[in-house]
C-alpha positions in Angstrom: 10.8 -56.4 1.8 10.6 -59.6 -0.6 12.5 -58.6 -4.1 9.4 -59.9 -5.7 7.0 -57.3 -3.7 9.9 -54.4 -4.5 10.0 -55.1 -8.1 5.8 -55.3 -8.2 5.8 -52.0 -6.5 8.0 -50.6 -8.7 6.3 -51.7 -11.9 3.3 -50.2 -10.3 4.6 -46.9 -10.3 5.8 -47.2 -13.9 2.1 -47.8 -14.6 0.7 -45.3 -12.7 3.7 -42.8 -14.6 3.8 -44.1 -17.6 1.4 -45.7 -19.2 -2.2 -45.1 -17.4 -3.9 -41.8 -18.5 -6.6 -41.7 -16.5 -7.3 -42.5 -12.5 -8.0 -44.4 -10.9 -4.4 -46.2 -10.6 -3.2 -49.7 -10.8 -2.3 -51.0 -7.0 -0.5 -54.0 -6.3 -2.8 -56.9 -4.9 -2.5 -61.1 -3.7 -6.2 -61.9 -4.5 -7.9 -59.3 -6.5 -11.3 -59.6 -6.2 -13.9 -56.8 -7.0 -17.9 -56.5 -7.0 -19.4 -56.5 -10.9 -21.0 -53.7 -9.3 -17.6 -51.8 -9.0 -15.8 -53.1 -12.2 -18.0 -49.8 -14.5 -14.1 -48.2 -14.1 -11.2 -49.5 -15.0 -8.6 -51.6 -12.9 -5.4 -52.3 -13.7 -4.2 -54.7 -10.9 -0.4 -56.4 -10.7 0.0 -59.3 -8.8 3.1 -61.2 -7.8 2.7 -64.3 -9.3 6.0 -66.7 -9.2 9.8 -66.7 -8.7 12.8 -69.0 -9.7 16.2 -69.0 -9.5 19.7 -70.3 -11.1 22.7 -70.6 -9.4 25.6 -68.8 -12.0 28.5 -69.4 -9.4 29.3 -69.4 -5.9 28.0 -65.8 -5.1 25.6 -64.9 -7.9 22.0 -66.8 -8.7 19.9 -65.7 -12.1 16.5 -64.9 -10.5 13.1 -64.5 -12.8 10.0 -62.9 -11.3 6.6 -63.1 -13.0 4.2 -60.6 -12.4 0.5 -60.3 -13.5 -1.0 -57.3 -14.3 -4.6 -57.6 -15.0 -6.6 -55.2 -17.4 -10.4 -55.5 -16.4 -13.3 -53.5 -16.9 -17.2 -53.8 -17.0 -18.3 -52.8 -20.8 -20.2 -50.0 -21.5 -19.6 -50.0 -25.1 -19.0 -52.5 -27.9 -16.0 -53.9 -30.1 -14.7 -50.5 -30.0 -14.0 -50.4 -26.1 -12.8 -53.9 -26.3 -10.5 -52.7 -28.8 -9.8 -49.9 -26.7 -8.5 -52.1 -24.0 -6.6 -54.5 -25.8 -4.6 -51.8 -26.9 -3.9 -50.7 -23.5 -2.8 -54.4 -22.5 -0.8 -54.5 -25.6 0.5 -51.0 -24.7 1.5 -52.3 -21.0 3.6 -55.4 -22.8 5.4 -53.0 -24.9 6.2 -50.4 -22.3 7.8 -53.0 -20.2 9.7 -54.8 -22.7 13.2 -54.2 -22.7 13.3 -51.9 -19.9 14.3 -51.8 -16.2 11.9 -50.2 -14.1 13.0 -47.0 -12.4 12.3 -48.2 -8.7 14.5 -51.1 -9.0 17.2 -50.9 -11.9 18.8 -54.2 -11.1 15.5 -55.7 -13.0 15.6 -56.2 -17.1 12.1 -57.0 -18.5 13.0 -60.1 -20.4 9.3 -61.2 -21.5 5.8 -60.5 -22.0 2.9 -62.6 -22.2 -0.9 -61.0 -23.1 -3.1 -64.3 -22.3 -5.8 -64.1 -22.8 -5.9 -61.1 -24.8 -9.5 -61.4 -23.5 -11.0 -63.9 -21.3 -14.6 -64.8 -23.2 -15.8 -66.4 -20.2 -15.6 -63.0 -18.1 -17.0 -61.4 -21.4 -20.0 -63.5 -22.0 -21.3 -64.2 -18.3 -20.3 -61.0 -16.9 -19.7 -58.8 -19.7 -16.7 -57.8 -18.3 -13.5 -57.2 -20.3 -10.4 -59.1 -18.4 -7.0 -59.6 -20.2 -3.9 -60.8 -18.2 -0.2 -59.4 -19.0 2.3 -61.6 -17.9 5.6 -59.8 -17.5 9.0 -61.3 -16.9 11.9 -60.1 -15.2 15.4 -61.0 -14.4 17.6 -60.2 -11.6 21.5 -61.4 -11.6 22.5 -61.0 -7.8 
């Protein structure tokens, strides 16, 4: 499997672990795409968004992945469950920060982006709340 699709998998289950308190669980996905009619419950989705690499010598290259993981949700509420959920992208930045996820060690978390820390267009024409966590990871092999 592609390191990029190992690491997202991994960061997956650190979600799902770690961070999420309630079902359902965040999945790994290319494109995804839900029905307003669907988005009442939460969905925390990670997609594998780019790679680069470095070469550091003969045998070793400096690899960063970028993977999204999207917070969205229909609203039910008001500021208070947008608040709600910005705290649990912000919460998803800081989990990841500094650490190495358990199902693949040989990747540090080296950044972590929250943009937009809520997407008005989704808000106003759908009002649905969407915020996107860009995480970045670095891999020495």
């Amino acid at each position: 499997m592609a390191a990029i699709l190992e690491l997202a998998d991994a960061v997956v289950a650190e979600l799902n672990a770690n961070v999420l308190d309630t079902p359902p669980p965040a999945i790994r996905s290319f494109a995804p795409t839900y029905e307003l009619t669907d988005m009442g419950t939460l969905h925390v989705t990670v997609v594998p968004r780019s790679e680069a690499s470095e070469t550091l010598d003969r045998s070793r290259h400096d690899f960063r992945y970028e993977l999204d993981v999207a917070v969205q949700k229909k609203l039910a509420g008001g500021d208070a469950e947008i608040d709600q959920l910005v705290e649990l992208a912000q919460d998803v930045a800081d989990y990841f920060r500094g650490r190495r996820p358990t199902g693949y060690p040989g990747a540090m978390c080296v950044g972590a982006k929250i943009q937009p820390i809520v997407a008005a267009e989704h808000l106003l024409e759908f009002g649905q709340f969407t915020s996107i966590v860009t995480l970045t990871f670095r891999v020495a092999r």
